[in-house]
C-alpha positions in Angstrom: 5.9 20.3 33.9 3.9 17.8 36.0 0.6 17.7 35.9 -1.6 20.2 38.5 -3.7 18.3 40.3 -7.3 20.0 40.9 -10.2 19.3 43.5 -13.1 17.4 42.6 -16.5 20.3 42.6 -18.3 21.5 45.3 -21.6 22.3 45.4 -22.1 25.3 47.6 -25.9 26.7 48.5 -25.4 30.8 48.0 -28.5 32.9 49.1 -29.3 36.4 48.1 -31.5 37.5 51.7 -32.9 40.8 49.8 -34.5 38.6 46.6 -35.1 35.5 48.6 -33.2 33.1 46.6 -31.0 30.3 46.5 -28.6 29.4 43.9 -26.3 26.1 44.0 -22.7 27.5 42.7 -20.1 24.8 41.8 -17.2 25.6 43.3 -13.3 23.9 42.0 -9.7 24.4 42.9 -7.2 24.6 40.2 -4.0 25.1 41.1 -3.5 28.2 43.4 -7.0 29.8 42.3 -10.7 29.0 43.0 -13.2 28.9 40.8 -16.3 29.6 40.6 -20.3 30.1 38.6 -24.2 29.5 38.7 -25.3 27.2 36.2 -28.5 29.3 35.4 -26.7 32.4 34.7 -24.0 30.7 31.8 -22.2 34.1 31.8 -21.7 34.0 35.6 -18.3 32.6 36.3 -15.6 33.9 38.6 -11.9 32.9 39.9 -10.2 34.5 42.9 -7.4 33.3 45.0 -9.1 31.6 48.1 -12.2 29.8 48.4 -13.7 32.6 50.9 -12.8 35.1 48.4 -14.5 33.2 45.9 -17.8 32.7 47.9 -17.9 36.1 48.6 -17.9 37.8 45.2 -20.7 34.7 44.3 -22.8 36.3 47.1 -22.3 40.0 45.4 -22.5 39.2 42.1 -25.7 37.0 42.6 -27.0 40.1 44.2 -26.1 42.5 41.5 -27.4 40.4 38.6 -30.9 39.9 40.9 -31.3 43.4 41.0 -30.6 43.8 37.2 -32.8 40.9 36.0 -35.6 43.1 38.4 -34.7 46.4 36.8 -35.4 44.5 33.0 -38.3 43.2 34.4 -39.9 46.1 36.0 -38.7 48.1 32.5 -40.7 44.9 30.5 -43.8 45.4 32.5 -44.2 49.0 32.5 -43.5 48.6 28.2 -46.1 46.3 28.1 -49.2 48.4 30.3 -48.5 51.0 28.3 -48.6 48.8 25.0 -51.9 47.5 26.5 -50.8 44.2 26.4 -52.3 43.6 30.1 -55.7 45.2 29.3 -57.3 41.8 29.1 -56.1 41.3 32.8 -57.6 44.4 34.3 -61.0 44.0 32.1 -61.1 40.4 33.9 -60.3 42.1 37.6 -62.9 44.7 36.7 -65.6 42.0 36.0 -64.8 39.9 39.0 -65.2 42.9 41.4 -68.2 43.7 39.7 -69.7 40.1 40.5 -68.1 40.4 44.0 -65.5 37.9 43.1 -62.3 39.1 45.3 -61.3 39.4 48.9 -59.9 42.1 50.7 -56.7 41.4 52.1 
């Protein structure tokens, strides 16, 4: 069988416009398929059959794993208020407004 011969990487900017972010995904051909991931999400790796294809799912996934990172987050903070592990941060907002320390925005 001789050997496949595959593209050298890509780096291709993907941008989620609800979350604001950017993300560079490195992007291969192998063979007949593309590949695909985001280095700062290891498990975030995807192969489809052209590179549009590819870039497309990137942009959804991104999106989807945004809004579940926000969801764990949102779940962490609300856990921690009510373990009254940010007290200390509403005494200290408490005392500034007492000594006129703040601006209305």
């Amino acid at each position: 069988m001789p050997p496949v011969k595959t593209s050298r990487i890509r780096l291709i900017e993907i941008e989620d416009t609800a979350f604001l972010e950017k993300y560079t995904a490195y992007v291969i051909q192998k063979a007949s398929r593309w590949c695909g991931w985001i280095p700062e999400f290891p498990d975030f790796r995807y192969e489809e059959k052209t590179k549009t294809e590819l870039i497309e799912t990137l942009t959804k996934e991104l999106h989807q794993t945004l809004k579940e990172r926000d969801k764990t987050w949102d779940k962490q903070i609300e856990e921690d208020i009510k373990a009254g592990k940010l007290d200390h941060l509403r005494e200290k907002a408490l005392e500034d407004i007492d000594a006129g320390n703040f601006t209305y925005l």
